[in-house]
N, C-alpha and C positions, 0 to 999 in steps of 0.2 A: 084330300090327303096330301101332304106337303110331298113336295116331289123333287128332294133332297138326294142326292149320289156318294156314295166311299169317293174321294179325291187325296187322302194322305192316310198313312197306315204307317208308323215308325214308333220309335225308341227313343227313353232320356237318357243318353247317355253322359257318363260323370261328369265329361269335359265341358257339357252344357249349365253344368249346374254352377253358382257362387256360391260366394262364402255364406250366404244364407243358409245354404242347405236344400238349395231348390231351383230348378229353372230358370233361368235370366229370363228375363219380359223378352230379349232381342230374340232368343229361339221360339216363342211363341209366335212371334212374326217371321221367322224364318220358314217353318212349318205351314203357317198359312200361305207362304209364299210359296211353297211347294204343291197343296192343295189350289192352289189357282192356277197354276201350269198347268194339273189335272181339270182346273175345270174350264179350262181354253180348250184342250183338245175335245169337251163334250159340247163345246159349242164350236165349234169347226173352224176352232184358231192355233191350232198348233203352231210352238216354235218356228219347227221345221219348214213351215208354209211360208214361214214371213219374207224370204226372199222373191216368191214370186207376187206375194197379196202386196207387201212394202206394209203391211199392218203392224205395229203390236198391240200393246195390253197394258194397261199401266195403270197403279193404285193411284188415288189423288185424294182419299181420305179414307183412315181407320176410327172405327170406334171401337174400341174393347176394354169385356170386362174381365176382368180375372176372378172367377169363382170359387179357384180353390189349387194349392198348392202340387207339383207336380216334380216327382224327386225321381235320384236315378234309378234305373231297371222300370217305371211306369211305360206303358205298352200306350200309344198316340192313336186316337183315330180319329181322323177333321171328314165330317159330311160339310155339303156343300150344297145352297139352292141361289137361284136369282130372286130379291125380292120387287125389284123396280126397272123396267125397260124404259130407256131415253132415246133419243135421236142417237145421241154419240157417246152417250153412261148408260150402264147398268148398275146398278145399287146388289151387292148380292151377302148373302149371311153362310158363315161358316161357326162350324158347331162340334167346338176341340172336346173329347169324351178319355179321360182311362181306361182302355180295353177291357181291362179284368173285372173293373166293379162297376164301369158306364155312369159313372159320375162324371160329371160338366163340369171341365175343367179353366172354361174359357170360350163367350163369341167375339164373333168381330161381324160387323156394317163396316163393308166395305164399299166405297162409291171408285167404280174403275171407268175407265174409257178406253175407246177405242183409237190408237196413237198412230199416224201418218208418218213413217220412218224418214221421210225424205223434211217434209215443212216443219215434224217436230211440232206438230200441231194436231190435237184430236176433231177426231173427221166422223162420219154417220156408220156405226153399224153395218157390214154385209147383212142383205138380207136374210141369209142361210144361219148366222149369228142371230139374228132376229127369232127367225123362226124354233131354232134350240132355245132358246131362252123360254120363248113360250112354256116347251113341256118341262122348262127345269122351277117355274114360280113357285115360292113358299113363303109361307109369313112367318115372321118378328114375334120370336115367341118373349113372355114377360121378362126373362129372363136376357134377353139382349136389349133391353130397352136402358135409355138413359140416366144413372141414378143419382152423382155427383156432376156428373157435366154433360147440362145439355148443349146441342150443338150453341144454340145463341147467347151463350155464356162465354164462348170461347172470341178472346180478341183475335183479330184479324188484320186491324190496321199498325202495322207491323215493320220495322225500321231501325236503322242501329238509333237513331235518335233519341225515337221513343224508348229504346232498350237504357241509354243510357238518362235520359228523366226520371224512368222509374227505379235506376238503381239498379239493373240486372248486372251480376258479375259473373266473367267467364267461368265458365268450367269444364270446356274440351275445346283442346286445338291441337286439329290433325289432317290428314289430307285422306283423298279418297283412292284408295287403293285396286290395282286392275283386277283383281282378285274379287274384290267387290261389286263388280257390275256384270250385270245378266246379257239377256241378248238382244235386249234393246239400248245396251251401250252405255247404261247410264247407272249408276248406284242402288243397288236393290233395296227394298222398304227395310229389309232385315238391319241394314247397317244404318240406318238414319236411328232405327233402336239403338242399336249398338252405343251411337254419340250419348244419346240419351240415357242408358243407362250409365254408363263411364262419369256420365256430369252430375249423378244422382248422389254420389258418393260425396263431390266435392261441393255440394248441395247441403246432404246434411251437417258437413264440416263448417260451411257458412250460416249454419243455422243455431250453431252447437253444441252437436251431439255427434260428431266424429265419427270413425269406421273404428279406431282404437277403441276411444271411450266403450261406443255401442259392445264390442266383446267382451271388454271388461266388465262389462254389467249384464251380460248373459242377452244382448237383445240384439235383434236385428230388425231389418225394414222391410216392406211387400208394396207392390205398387198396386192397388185394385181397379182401377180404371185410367182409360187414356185416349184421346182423342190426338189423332195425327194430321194433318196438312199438310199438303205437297204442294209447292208453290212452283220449285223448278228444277230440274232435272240436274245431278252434280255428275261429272264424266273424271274418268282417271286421272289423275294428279293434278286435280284441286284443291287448293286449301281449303278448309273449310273451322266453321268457330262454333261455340254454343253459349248464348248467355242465359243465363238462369236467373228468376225470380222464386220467392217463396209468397203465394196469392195469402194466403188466411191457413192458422192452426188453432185448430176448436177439438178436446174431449182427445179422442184418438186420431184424430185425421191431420193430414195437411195437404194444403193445396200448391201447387206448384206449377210454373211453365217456364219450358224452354225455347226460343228462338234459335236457330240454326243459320249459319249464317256463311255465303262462299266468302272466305279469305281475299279470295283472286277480285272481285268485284264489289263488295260489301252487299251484295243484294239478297234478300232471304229464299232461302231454298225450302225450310220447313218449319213448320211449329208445331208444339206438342203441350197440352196442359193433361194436367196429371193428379191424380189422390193416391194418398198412400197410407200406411198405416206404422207402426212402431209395433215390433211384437217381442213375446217372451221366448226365446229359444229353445228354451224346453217345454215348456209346453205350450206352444206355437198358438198361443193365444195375444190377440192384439191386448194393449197394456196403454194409458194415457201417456200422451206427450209430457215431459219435463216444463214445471211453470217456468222455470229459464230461459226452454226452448221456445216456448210461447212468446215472452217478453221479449225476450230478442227479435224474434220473427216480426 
């Protein structure tokens, strides 16, 4: 029996939602960011502890899918298991549900480690973290597994260089705000979404098919999967940049990745490749991309 915990239990509230009409992808990860706080303390890594342990906790790669739309007044619940124990990661699945009708609204594969506060370096497991992990194991149900992007799809070898060979043009430049970093001091996963979706906008504009145009024709965009990389840690009032590429638009889909990148250093801090879809606003069925938008792309 998969041996999954309650770790987040909240609300969509409207300030969450875009002009879509739905949830931002970034409060998606905010939410699971909240449900891994809860599932630090069920493995015996509380915040609170990290002064005397010098431990934290840190994401270093997301997979998720978006299964289905999630508007204001929907009631959150994220369970939570480990599905793979490492020396110094754990690989663990969260399993976002709407309360009222326990429709899947969203997993995430999450691969985290264990973070050394002082070298800023991940270091091996407490064994007592070890041992919780054991009774927390569950498996990867079909439904989180990879549909648009498998991990070895996603590029890696990663550089303003190569951003500028292939043609990536910016799409967010902004710095990282103290407001945005948790308690290991550094920018939480929520707001590397954040960049992400702010560039999404200036994405389809480079592609396009606008935020204007799209209203005036009754449509808007969904992002259904996304694979995240955390290469390094951004700390309060760093610049930081986003260059975006458009991969391939086939039918309804288009493919996409961002590059993140510190201001301060040009070194890349994250990367994110992405599918998304074009849909009809009223009735919130996906619709094929424009052959314009294809040719362009």
């Amino acid at each position: 029996m998969p041996a999954m915990i309650d770790t987040y239990r909240g609300y969509v509230s409207l300030q969450e939602c875009d002009e879509m009409g739905h949830m931002n992808i970034q409060h998606y990860i905010a939410k699971g960011s909240d449900s891994s706080f809860n599932l630090r303390v069920a493995l015996g890594l509380a915040a609170l502890d990290q002064p005397n342990s010098g431990l934290g906790y840190v994401a270093l790669e997301h997979h998720i899918r978006f299964h289905r739309e999630l508007r204001a007044s929907d009631l959150v619940v994220i369970r939570a298991g480990v599905v793979e124990i490492r020396d110094k990661t754990f690989r663990i699945y969260q399993e976002m549900r709407e309360a009222l009708d326990d429709r899947l609204a969203a997993t995430f594969v999450v691969d985290t480690g264990c973070l050394d506060l002082e070298t800023r370096r991940l270091t091996a497991w407490p064994e007592e973290a070890r041992r919780r992990a054991q009774s927390l194991m569950t498996s990867l149900p079909p439904e989180a597994l990879p549909r648009s992007l498998p991990k070895e799809a996603v590029e890696r070898d990663v550089s303003l260089a190569r951003a500028d060979a292939f043609g990536m043009v910016e799409t967010n430049r902004s710095v990282v705000n103290t407001w945005e970093c948790d308690t290991n001091g550094h920018m939480n996963a929520r707001f590397f979404m954040a960049r992400f979706s702010d560039a999404q906008g200036h994405m389809w504009a480079h592609a396009g098919l606008g935020r204007h145009e799209q209203a005036a024709r009754g449509l808007a965009t969904a992002t259904v999967e996304m694979r995240l990389a955390y290469f390094r840690e951004l700390r309060a009032g760093e610049t930081i940049f986003v260059r975006t590429g458009i991969l391939a638009t086939e039918g309804k889909t288009i493919r996409y990745r961002h590059w993140l990148f510190s201001g301060d250093t040009g070194e890349v801090a994250c990367i994110a490749e992405g599918a998304g879809l074009l849909f009809d606003k009223a009735s919130r069925k996906a619709v094929p991309l424009p052959s314009s938008m294809r040719a362009r792309a």
